[in-house]
Every structure is written in C-alpha cells, then in structure tokens.
N, C-alpha and C positions, 0 to 999 in steps of 0.2 A: 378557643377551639380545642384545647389541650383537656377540658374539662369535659367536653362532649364525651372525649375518648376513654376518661377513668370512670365514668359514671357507671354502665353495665358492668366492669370489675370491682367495681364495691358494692354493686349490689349482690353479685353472686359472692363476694367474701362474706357479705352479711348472710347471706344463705345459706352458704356455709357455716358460718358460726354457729346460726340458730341449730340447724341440725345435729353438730357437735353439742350442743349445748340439750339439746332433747335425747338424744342418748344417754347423756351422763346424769341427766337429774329423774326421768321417768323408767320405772320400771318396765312399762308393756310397750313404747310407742312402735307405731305402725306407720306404711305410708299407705294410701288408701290409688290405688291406680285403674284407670279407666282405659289406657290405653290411648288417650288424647293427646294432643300437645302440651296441654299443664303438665298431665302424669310424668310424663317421658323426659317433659324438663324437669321435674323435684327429682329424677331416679337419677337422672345424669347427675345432677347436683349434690344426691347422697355418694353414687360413686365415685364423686371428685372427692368430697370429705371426708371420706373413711380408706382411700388411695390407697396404697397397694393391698389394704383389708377387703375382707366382703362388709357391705350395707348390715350395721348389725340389728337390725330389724326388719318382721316380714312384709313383703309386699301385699297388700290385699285388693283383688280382685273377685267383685261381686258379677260371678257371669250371669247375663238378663237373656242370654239367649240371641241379641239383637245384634251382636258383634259381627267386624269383617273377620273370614279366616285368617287374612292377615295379621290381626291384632291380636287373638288366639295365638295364632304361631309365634308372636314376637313376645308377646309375655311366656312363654314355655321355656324360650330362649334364652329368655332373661333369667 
C-alpha cells in the first residue's frame, strides 16, 4: 500500500528531472501549451522545477481561433 502512495512522487521527481535536465543541455527548448490538461500539468511541473525562478523557457501557444475565452485568459495570466 505504501508504494501505491510514492509512485505519482517519483514520477513528478522524474519530471522534474527531465525538465531540469532540458534546460541545461538545450539551447532553445520550449513547452508547447494548448491550454488542456496535459499543458497545464507540464507548466505546473516546470514551475515546480525551476521554484522560486521563472520557467526559463517560452511557453508557446498556437492560437487556432477555436479556444474558450477562458483559456485565452488563463494563458495571458500565466
């Protein structure tokens, strides 16, 4: 039972890592946001990583036009 419980904190440690790890060996990396539940979990994930810093890479958002204002407004936010 005890492993049910460390299993989603090693995989976000591992997420972290990789992130860390994609900052420091790529010059240009980007996170690609759609404003979905993936995006919003890797943004959370970079600003767990990079903690009390800003994400030091840009977010990029291809607007299709197709968006809720909602999601418009919260990537502005962000």
């Amino acid at each position: 039972m005890n492993i049910n419980k460390q299993f989603p904190r090693a995989l976000e440690d591992e997420a972290i890592f990789i992130l860390r790890e994609v900052a420091a060996q790529f010059e240009k990396p980007a996170i690609l946001f759609s404003g979905g539940k993936d995006s919003i979990t890797l943004v959370r994930l970079a600003q767990k990583a990079f903690f009390p810093g800003k994400i030091p890479f840009p977010l990029v958002h291809v607007d299709t036009g197709h968006n809720f204002p909602e999601t418009t407004d919260f990537r502005d936010k962000l």
